[in-house]
C-alpha positions, 0 to 999 in steps of 0.5 A: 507541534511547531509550524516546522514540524507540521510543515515537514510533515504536511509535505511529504504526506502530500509526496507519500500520498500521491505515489501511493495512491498510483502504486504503493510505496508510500511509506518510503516517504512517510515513515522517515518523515515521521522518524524524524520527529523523534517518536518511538518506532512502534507509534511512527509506524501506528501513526503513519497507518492512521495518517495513511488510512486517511489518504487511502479512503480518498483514493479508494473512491476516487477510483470508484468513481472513476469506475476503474475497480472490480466492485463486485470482486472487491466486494469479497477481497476487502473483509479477507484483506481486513481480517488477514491485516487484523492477525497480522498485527496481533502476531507482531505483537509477539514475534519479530517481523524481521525474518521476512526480510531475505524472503521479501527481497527475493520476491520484489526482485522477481516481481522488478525484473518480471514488469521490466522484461514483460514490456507489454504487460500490463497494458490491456485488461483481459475481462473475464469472470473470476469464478472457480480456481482464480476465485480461491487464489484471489481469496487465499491472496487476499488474506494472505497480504493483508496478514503480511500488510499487518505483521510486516508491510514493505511492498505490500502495493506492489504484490497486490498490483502485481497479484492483479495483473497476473491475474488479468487486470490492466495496471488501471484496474489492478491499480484501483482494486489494490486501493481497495484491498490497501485501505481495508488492510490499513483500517484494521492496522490502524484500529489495532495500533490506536488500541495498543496505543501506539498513534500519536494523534497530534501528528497522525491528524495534520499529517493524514489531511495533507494525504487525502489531498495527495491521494485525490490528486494522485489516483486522478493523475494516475487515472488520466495518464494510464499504463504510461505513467503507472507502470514506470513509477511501479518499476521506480518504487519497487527498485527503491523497496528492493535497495531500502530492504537490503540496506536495512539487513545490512545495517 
């Protein structure tokens, strides 16, 4: 791999890292950077989930840290999450991903306007113990994206974060446990992808250094700024998520 290359991709894993580490989407920024490498389709979206990984640990501690995560909630999400990541990625080896498209669109125009009309959403956390019937949605909801993170992957951060505040979290929280859930859902992508030998290493490796450095300066951005800095950039990403998809069908 030349400077150029290297270059190219160091910085738009450091730009892709550091979005996502606020509110998902990353991969807007470094799929096509990897794309235009020149590998395969399937080893840029195995190398992107070994190289995005790497980034989402950093942030996943970062907000540990900052005690902005619900540690004990997380605790019983993350192995769902990772389990549902694991057959996600096992089905997509047999069946085409691509019929979930219509449906995506849908439900990320639904998630968009919602965070745009409900002004104040979002902005206070509702502390309660999650317990009985919200308990089984949080599980069910677990498994559920991270099988959709495996087999399909666009929005996955968006419906996670939007999943949380539905559920009573501020964008803060909500924000820290979809880190969670993410790198569980990444790590067994990652695993999987690595088996089936779809990673290119020599690019995963410099590439997923540069995240780590934009996910650590992301999550604190987005830990000392608050609601006034997630929320817009959730509306931005989840607006560029719904126009990728529909030009996607449209190609």
């Amino acid at each position: 791999m030349d400077w150029e290359i290297m270059g190219f991709l160091a910085l738009f894993g450091f730009l892709g890292a550091f979005i996502d580490a606020a509110v998902g989407g990353g991969g807007l920024i470094t799929i096509p950077a990897l794309m235009w490498t020149g590998l395969p389709p399937v080893t840029v979206l195995g190398t992107n989930k070994v190289a995005a990984s790497m980034g989402s640990v950093c942030s996943f501690l970062t907000f540990v840290r900052a005690g902005k995560m619900d540690t004990s909630l997380m605790k019983k999400l993350c192995p769902l999450s990772l389990i549902g990541s694991f057959a996600g990625v096992l089905l997509v080896q047999h069946i085409s991903s691509e019929f979930l498209r219509p449906l995506i669109i849908i439900m990320l125009v639904l998630v968009f306007f919602y965070t745009v009309l409900k002004k104040d959403w979002g902005k206070d956390s509702k502390p309660q113990k999650i317990t009985g019937k919200k308990m089984i949605i949080c599980l069910v909801m677990a498994f559920t994206l991270g099988f959709y993170d495996g087999f399909f992957g666009p929005g996955t951060g968006s419906f996670i974060l939007f999943s949380f505040i539905m559920i009573g979290f501020d964008f803060i929280f909500a924000t820290g446990n979809a880190k969670a859930m993410n790198f569980a859902s990444n790590i067994a992508a990652a695993i999987l992808f690595t088996y089936f030998g779809s990673v290119d290493f020599t690019y995963a490796v410099p590439m997923g250094v540069f995240m780590i450095i934009g996910a650590i300066a992301g999550s604190k951005v987005a830990i000392s700024k608050g609601v006034s800095y997630i929320r817009p950039l959730f509306i931005i990403v989840t607006a560029i998520l719904i126009g990728k998809q529909i030009l996607t069908m449209l190609e």
